[in-house]
C-alpha positions as CSV (number, residue, x, y, z in Angstrom):
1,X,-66.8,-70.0,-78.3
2,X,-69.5,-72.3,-78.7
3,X,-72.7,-70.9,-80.9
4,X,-76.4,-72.6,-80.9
5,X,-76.3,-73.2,-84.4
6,X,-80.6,-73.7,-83.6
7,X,-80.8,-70.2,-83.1
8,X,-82.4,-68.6,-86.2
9,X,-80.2,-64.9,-85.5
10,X,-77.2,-67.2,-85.5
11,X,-78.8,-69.2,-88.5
12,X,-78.5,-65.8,-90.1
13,X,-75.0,-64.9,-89.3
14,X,-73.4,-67.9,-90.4
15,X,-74.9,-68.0,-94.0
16,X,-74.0,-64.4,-94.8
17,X,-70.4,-66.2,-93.7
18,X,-70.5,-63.1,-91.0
19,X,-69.0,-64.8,-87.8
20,X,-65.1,-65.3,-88.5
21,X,-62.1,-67.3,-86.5
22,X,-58.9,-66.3,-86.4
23,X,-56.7,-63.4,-84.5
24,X,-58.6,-60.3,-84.8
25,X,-57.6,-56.5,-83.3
26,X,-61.0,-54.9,-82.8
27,X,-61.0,-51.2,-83.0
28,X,-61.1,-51.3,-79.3
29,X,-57.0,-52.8,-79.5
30,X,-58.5,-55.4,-77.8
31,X,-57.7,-59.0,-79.6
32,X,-60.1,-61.6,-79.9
33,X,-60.3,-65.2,-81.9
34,X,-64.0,-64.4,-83.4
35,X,-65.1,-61.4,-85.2
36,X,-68.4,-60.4,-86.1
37,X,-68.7,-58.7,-89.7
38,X,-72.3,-57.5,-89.4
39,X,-71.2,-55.9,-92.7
40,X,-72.3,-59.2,-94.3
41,X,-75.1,-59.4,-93.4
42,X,-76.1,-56.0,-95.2
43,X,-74.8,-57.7,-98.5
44,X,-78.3,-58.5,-99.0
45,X,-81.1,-56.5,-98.4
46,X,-83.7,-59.1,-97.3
47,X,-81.4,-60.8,-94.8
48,X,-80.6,-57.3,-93.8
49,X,-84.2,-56.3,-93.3
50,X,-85.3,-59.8,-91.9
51,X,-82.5,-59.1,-89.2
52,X,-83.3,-55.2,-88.6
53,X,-86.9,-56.4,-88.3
54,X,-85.9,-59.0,-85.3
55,X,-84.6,-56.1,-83.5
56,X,-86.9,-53.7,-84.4
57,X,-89.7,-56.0,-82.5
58,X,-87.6,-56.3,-79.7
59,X,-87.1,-52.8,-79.2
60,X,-90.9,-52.2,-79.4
61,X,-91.1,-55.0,-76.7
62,X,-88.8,-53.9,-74.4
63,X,-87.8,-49.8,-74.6
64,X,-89.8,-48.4,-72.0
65,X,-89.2,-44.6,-73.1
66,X,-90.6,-42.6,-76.2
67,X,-88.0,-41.7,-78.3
68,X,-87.6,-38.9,-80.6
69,X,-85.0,-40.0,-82.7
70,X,-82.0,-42.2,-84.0
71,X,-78.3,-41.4,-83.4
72,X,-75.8,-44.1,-84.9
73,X,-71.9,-43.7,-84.2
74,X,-70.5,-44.0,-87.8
75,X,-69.9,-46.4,-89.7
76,X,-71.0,-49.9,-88.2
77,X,-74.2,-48.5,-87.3
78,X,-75.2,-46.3,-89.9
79,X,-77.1,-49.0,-92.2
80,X,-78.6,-50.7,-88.9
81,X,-79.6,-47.6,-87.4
82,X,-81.7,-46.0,-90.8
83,X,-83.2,-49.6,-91.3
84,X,-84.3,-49.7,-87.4
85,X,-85.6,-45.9,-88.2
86,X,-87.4,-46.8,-91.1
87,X,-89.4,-49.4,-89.3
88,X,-90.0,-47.6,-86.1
89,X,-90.8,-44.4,-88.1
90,X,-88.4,-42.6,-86.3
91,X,-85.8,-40.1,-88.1
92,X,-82.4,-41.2,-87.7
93,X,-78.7,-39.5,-87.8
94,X,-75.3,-40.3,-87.1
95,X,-72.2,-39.1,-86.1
96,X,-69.0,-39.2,-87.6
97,X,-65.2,-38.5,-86.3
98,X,-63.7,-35.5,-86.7
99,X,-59.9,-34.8,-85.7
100,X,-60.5,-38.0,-83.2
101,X,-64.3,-37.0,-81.8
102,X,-67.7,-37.8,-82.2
103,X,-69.2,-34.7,-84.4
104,X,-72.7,-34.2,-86.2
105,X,-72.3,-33.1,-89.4
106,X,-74.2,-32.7,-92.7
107,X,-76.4,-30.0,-91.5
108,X,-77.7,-33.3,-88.6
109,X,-79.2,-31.3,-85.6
110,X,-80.6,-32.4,-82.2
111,X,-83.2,-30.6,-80.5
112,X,-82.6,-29.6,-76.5
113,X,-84.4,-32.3,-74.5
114,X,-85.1,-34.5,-77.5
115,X,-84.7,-38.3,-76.3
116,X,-82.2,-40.6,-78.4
117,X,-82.0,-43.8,-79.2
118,X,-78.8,-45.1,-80.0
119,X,-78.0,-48.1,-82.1
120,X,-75.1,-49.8,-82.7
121,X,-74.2,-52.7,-85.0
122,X,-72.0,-54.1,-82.6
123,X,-70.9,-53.0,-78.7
124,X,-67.6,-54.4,-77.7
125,X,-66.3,-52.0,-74.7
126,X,-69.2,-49.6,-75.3
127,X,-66.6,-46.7,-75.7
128,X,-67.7,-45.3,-78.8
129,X,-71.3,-45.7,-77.6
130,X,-70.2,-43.2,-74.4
131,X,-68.6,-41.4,-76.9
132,X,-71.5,-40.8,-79.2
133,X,-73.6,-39.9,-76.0
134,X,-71.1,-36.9,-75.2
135,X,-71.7,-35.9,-78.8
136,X,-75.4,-35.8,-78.1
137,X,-76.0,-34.2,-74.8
138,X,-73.4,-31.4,-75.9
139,X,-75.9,-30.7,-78.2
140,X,-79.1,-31.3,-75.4
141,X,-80.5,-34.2,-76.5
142,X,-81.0,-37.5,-74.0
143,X,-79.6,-40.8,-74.5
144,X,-82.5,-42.9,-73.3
145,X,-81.4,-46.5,-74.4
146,X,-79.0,-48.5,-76.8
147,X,-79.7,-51.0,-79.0
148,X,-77.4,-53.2,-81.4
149,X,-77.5,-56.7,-83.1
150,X,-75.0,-57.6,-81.6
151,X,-73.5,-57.6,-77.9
152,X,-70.3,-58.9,-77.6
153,X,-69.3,-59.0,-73.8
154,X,-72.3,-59.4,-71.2
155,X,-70.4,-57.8,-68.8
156,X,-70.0,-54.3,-70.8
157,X,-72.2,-52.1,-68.6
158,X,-73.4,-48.9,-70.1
159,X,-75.6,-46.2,-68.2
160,X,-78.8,-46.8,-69.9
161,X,-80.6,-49.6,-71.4
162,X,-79.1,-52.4,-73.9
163,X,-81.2,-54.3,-75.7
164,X,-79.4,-56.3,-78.1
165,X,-80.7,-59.1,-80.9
166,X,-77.9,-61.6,-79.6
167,X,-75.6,-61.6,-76.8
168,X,-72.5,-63.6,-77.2
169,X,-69.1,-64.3,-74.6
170,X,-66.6,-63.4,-76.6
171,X,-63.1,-63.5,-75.0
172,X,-61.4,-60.2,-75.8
173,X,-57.3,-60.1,-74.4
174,X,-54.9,-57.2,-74.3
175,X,-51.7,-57.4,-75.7
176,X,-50.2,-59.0,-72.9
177,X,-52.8,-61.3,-72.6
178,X,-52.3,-62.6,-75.7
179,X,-52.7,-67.3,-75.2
180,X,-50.1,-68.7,-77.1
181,X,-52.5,-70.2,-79.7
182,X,-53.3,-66.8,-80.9
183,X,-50.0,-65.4,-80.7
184,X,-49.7,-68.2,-83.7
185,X,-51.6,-66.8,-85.9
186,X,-51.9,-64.3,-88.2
187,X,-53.2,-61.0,-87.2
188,X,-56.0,-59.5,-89.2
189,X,-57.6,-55.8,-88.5
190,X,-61.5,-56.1,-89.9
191,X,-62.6,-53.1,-92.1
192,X,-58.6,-52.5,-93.3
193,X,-58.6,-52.5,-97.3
194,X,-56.4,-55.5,-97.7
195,X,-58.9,-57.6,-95.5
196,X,-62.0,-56.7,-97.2
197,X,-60.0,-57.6,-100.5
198,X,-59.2,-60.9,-99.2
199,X,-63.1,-61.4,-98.1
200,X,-63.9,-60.9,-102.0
201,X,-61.6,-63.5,-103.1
């Protein structure tokens, strides 16, 4: 994947050391050769609020529908999606998995008819954003739009509104997909405790 290293999002990404090449397994099972660790970015707060604040405008610019409040599948999105809240001035939540599926918890409540805003750190397959939508209209509220920093596959299609800081073609392969150069490698799972450990090093 080639990256406009003039784009100042991508400027961003690449000196928090965020963008990573290898042979990743996403949490979708999908493998890919470039992983996004928006984690990094969050290492430091004014890169984190410089990058919230991008998308933050963006949403002002483009969401077309009031919103009432926040709802962020845990855990990628909790930091983006209370940062995002805290600029917009809109309260924020988030879901969390329980026995395999989306639940709120924590004494989180959603009002019948209340109109959601969902944000993601990034969206790969968009399956735990349709699962996060289940979790929210089981409870009456109305997923009006989605909005990450990061949108890894343009042609991810999600019934609602995307409005993403950066959109990047990122080729994701199943198993027996696999090219031959990334069968070669060494396969890391992002978030597991031994890589985080090696990111410290």
């Amino acid at each position: 994947m080639i990256l406009d290293k003039n784009n100042p999002v991508i400027k961003e990404f690449e000196e928090a050391r965020a963008i990573l090449h290898g042979h990743f397994v996403l949490s979708s099972g999908l493998h890919s050769d470039t992983y996004i660790q928006c984690a990094k970015i969050f290492e430091n707060p004014s890169r984190a609020m410089k990058v919230c604040e991008l998308l933050a405008n963006k949403i002002k610019k483009e969401l077309n529908s009031p919103i009432d409040l926040i709802l962020s599948p845990a855990i990628g999105g909790i930091i983006v999606g209370y940062e995002i809240g805290r600029q917009l001035g809109v309260k924020t939540m988030f879901c969390e998995r329980v026995n395999g599926k989306f639940e709120l918890r924590r004494g989180f409540e959603i009002k019948k008819g209340e109109k959601i805003l969902l944000i993601e750190d990034v969206i790969t397959t968009g399956k735990s954003s349709l699962e996060a939508v289940i979790c929210a209209e089981d409870m009456g509220g109305k997923v009006v739009a989605e909005a990450s920093l990061i949108k890894r596959n343009s042609e991810t299609k999600l019934p609602f509104p995307v409005i993403s800081l950066l959109e990047l073609s990122i080729k994701n392969y199943s198993e027996a997909e696999l090219p031959k150069e990334l069968e070669q490698l060494p396969v890391t799972k992002p978030g597991s405790r031994e890589y985080l450990s090696n990111c410290l090093k």
